[in-house]
KOLZAPA-314403 format. One record per residue (C-alpha): residue number from 1; residue in one letter; x, y, z. Coordinates in steps of 0.001 Angstrom, whole numbers, always signed. Each point is the difference from the previous one (the first is absolute). Layout:
N
<site><k>NUM</k><r>A</r><px>X</px><py>Y</py><pz>Z</pz></site>
...
//
This chain:
84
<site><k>1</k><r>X</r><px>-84719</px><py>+43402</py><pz>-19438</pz></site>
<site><k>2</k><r>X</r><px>+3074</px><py>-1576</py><pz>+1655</pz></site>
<site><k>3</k><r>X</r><px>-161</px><py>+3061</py><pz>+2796</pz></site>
<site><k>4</k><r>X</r><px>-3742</px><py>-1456</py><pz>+762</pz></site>
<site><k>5</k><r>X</r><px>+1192</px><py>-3695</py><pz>+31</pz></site>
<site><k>6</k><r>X</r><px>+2117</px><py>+979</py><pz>+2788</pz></site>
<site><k>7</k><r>X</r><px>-2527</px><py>+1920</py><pz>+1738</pz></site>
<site><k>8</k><r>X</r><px>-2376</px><py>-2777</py><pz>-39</pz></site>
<site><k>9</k><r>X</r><px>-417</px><py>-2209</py><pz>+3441</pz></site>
<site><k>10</k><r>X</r><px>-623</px><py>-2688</py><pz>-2693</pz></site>
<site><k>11</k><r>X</r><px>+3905</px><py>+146</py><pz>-1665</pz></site>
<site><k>12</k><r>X</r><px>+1566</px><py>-2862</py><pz>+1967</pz></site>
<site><k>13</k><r>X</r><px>-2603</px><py>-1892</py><pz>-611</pz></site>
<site><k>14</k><r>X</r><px>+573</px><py>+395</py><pz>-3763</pz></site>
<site><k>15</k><r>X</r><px>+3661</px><py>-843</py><pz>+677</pz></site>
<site><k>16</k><r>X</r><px>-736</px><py>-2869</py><pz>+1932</pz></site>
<site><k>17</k><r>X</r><px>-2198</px><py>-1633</py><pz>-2766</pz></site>
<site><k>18</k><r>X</r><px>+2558</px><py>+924</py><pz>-2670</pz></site>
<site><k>19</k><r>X</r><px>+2947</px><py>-2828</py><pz>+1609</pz></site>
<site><k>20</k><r>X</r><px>-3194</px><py>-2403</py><pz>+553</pz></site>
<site><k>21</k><r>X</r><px>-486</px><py>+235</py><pz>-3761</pz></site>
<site><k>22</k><r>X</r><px>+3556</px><py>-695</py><pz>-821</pz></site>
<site><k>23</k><r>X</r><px>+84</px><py>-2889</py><pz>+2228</pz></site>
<site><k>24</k><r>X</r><px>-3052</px><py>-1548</py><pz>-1755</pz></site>
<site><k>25</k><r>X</r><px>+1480</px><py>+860</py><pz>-3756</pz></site>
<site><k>26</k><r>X</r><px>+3438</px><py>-1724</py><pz>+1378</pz></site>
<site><k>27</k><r>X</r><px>-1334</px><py>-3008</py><pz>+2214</pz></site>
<site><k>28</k><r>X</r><px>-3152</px><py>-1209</py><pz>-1892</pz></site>
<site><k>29</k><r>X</r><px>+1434</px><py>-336</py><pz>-3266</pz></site>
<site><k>30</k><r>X</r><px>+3269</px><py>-1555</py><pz>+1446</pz></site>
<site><k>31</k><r>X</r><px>-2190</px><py>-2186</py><pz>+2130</pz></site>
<site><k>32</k><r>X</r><px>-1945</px><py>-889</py><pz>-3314</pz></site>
<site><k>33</k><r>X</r><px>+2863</px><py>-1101</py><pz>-2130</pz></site>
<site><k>34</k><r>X</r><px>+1651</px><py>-1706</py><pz>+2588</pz></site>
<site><k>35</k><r>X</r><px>-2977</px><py>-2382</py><pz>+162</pz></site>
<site><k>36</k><r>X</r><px>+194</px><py>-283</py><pz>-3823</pz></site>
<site><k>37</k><r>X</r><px>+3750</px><py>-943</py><pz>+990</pz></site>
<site><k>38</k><r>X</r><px>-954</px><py>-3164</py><pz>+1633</pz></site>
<site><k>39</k><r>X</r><px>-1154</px><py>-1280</py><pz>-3377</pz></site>
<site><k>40</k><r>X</r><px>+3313</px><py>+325</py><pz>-1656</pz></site>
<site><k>41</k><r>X</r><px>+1166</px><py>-3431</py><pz>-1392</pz></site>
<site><k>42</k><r>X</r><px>-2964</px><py>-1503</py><pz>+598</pz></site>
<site><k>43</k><r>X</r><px>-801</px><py>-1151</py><pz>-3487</pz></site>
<site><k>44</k><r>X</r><px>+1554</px><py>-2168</py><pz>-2142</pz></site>
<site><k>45</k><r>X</r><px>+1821</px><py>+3052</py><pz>-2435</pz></site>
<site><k>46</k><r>X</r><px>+1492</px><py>+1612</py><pz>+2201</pz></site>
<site><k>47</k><r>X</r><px>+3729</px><py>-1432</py><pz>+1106</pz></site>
<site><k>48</k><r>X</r><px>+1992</px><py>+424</py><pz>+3554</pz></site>
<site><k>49</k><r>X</r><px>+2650</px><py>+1861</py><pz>-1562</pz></site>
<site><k>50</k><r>X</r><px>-2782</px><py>+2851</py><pz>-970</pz></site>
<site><k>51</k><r>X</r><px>-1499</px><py>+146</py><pz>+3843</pz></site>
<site><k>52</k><r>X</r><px>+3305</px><py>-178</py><pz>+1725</pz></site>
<site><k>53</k><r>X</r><px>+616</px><py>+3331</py><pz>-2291</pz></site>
<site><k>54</k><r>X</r><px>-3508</px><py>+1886</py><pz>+600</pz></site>
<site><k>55</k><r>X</r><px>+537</px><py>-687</py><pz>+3643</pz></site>
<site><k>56</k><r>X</r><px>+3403</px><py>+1479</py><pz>+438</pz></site>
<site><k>57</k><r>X</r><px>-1386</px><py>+3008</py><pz>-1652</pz></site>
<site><k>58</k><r>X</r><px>-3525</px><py>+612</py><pz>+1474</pz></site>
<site><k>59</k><r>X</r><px>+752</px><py>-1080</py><pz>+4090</pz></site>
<site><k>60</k><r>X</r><px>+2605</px><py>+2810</py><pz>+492</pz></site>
<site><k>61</k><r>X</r><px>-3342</px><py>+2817</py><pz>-1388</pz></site>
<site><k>62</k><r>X</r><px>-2478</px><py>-1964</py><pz>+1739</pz></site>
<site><k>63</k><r>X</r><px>+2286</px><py>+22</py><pz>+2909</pz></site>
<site><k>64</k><r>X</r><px>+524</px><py>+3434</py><pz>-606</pz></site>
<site><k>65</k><r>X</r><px>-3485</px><py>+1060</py><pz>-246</pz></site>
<site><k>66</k><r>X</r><px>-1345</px><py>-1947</py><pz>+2489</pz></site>
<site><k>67</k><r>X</r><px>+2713</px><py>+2088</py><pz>+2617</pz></site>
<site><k>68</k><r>X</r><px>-1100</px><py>+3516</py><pz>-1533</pz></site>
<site><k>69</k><r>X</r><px>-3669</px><py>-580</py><pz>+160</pz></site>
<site><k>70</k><r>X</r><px>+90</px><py>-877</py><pz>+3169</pz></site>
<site><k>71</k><r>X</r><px>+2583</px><py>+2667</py><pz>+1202</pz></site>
<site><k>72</k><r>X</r><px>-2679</px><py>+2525</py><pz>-1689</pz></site>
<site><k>73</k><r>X</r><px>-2879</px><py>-1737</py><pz>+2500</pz></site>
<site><k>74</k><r>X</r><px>+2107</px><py>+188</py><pz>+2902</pz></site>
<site><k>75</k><r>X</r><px>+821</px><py>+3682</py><pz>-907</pz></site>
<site><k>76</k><r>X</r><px>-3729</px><py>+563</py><pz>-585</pz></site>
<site><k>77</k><r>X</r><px>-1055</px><py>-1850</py><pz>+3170</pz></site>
<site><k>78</k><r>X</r><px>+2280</px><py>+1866</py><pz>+2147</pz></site>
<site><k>79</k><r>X</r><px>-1175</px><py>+3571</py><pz>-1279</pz></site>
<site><k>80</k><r>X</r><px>-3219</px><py>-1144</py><pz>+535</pz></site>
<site><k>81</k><r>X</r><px>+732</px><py>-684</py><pz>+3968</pz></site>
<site><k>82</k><r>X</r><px>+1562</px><py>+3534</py><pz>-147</pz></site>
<site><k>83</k><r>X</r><px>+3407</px><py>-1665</py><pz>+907</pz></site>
<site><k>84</k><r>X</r><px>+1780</px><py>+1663</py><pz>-2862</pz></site>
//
């Protein structure tokens, strides 16, 4: 079956939606809890000490995240122009 995968004119374009897929399973969920981020401390329980130590751990993966989702667009945007 993998022999007619790679025989089909069709294959790249298998490829190609297999790094848009990642992207969207790395970026929208990221994206998603980084807007639930914004509500951090917002309510009277929560304390500054708490925020100050959710922060320092979740902006280096959103960071993170945000760089390889949009490295895997790039990639996927550039094989789509044929350029590599």
């Amino acid at each position: 079956m993998v022999v007619l995968a790679a025989a089909s004119p069709y294959s790249g374009l298998f490829e190609a939606a297999r790094s848009v897929q990642i992207f969207a399973f790395l970026f929208f969920p990221l994206a998603s809890s980084y807007l639930a981020l914004q509500f951090t401390g917002s309510t009277a329980f929560t304390g500054m000490s708490g925020v100050k130590k959710e922060l320092r751990f979740a902006l280096p993966v959103y960071l993170s995240g945000a760089v390889l989702s949009l490295a895997l667009l790039v990639a996927f945007k550039l094989g789509e122009f044929g350029l590599i």
